[in-house]
C-alpha positions, 0 to 999 in steps of 0.5 A: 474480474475488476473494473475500474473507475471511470473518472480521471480524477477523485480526491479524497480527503480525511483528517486523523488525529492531526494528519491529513490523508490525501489520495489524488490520480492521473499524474504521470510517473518516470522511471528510475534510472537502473540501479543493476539487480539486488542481492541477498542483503537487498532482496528475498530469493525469487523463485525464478532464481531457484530454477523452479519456475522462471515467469513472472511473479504474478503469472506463477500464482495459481489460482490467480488472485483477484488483482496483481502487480509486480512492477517487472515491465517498463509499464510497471504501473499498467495493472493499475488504473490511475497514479498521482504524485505531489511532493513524492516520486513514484519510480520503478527500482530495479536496485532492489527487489523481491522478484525481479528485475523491478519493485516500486520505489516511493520516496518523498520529494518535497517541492513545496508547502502543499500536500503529499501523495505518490499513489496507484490505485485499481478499483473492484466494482464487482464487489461495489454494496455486497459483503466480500472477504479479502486476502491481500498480500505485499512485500515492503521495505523501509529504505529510510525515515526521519526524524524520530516519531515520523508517521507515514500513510504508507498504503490505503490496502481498502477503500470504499467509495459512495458517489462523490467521495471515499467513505471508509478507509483501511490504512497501512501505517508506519511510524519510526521508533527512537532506535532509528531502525525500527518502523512499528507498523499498524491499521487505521480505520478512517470513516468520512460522514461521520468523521471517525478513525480507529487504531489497530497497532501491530505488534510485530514491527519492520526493519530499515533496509530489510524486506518483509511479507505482510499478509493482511486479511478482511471480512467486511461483510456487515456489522461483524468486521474483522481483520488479521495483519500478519509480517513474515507469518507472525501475527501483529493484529488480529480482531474485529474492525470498528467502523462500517464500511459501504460503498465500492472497493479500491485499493492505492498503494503508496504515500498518502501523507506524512508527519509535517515535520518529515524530512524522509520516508523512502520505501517499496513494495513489490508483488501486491496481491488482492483476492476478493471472495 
């Protein structure tokens, strides 16, 4: 079970390596206008369309994980606690997709000068000061990014909380290569009080426009941390984690900022899965 927070309202900010990394809740989001279902070059093959199980993503995982959500109903973000955007959409998409009929479709929508975020966030207070593992899994896809080098928080899978502020940080990053159709990903880690961050690159990239299953797995259960980043069951990272982490775990799912010169990041995420141990 997870509980969520209470307040209606928590901004978190850290500064890393130039880039700021804002999380803010409670806007509303709207809905995307249907775009029919996708096919084979948009999306993975659903089970349901195999004929082996046709409920929905998360009511066919068993045992169940912690927290799932597949963005298939029209209250698409209903598992989630809270969802904020500024300068950034949140919509569900039913243009593409890994199990259907719906993902989450993230895309930047400058309106002006001030910060960027389009986020849901669930927390797990059961788990608040106690070491824990965490299993947790996620389809994305890269629909577009520009220019060159652009760098995009594209998730903050863990994120502890101590009264009043997030202390510690686990970032899903993305960062597009000079060929204009690769996206090499990694894991930050960000403290606040100290401020401190630690890169983790990712060996194995992403592609614009296809999807891939990422399977990221934590132990944060003291001063031996370790992580293991995975996309499509290669290996991308795998070793200790650096910084310590205390407090309450979260999850957000959606752009936390970007390079200031950024004139597009779209992308989605589908089947988002935690498991806490």
């Amino acid at each position: 079970m997870f509980r969520l927070r209470s307040a209606s309202f928590i901004l978190a900010l850290f500064a890393l390596g130039g880039c700021t990394l804002l999380l803010g809740y409670g806007d509303e989001v709207e809905l995307a206008p249907d775009a029919g279902t996708a096919d084979g070059a948009a999306g993975l093959p659903d089970a349901s369309s195999e004929g082996s199980d046709d409920r929905p993503f998360c009511e066919r995982q068993s045992p169940r994980p912690t927290f799932c959500a597949s963005f298939d109903e029209p209250g698409y973000l209903s598992e989630w606690h809270e969802s904020a955007t500024n300068n950034a959409r949140l919509d569900r998409d039913t243009s593409s997709f890994v199990s259907g009929p719906a993902s989450l479709r993230i895309s930047l929508d400058r309106k002006d000068d001030s910060f960027v975020t389009a986020a849901a966030s669930a927390d797990f207070t059961a788990w608040a000061d106690r070491p824990f593992s965490v299993a947790i899994g996620f389809d994305v896809q890269i629909e577009a990014a520009a220019p060159l080098e652009t760098f995009v928080v594209m998730a903050s899978p863990i994120v502890m909380f101590v009264p009043n502020r997030a202390s510690y940080l686990v970032q899903f990053t993305g960062r597009l290569l000079a060929d204009g159709s690769t996206v090499a990903v990694g894991i930050v880690e960000v403290t606040n009080g100290p401020d401190a961050s630690r890169q983790h690159p990712s060996s194995v990239s992403l592609q614009i426009g296809r999807w891939a299953h990422v399977d990221l797995t934590m132990a944060l259960s003291g001063p031996a941390n370790s992580a293991r980043l995975a996309i499509d069951g290669a290996v991308g990272f795998e070793g200790p984690l650096e910084l310590t982490a205390a407090g309450t775990p979260s999850t957000s799912f959606g752009l936390a900022t970007v390079s200031a010169n950024t004139t597009a990041w779209t992308y989605r995420f589908d089947n988002v899965t935690l498991d806490f141990r």
